[in-house]
N, C-alpha and C positions, 0 to 999 in steps of 0.2 A: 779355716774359720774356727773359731775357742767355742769348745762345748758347754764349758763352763757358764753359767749364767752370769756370774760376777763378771766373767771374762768378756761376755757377750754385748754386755749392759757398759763395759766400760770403751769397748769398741764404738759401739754408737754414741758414745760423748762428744764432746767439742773437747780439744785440749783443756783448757782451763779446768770447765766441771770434770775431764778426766782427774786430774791433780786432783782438784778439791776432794773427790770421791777417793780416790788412793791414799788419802791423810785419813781417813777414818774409820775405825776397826772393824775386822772383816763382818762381826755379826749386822753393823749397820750397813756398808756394801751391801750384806747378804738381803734383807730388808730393803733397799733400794731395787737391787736386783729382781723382786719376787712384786714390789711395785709396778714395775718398768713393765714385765710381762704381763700383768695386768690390764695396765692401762693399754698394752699393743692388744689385748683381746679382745676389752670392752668398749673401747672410745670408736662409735662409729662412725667417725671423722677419718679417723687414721683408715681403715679401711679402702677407702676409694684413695688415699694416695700412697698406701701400700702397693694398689694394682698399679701403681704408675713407676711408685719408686720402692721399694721396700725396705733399701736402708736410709732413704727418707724418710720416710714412717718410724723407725726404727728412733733414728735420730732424734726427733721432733716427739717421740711417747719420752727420751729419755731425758732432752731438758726439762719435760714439762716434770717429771717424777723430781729431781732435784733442784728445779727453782718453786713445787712445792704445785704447780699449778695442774695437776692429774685430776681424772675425774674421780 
């Protein structure tokens, strides 16, 4: 499992938004990155389907950070 947040955040992508996120310089990554974990802390949605699925949750915190839709 990548320690790396970048690395972490691009693991829970869908292929495609992996790519799209992989074309764009590490400081924005990095800023997506620090989003992602974010929204995985504060959205208390994600919660009840973390207990079910975690890299569900995981997943689902990280389309919503780069189709823009986070809380």
């Amino acid at each position: 499992m990548p320690t790396d947040d970048v690395a972490r955040f691009l693991e829970a992508l869908s292929p495609a938004h992996r790519e799209e996120v992989r074309r764009q310089p590490r400081p924005q990554q990095e800023k997506l990155a620090a989003a992602w974990e974010t929204e995985l802390r504060e959205d208390t949605d994600l919660d009840t389907l973390s207990e079910l699925s975690p890299a569900a949750a995981e997943s689902e915190a990280a389309r919503r950070v780069v189709e823009g839709k986070g809380s």
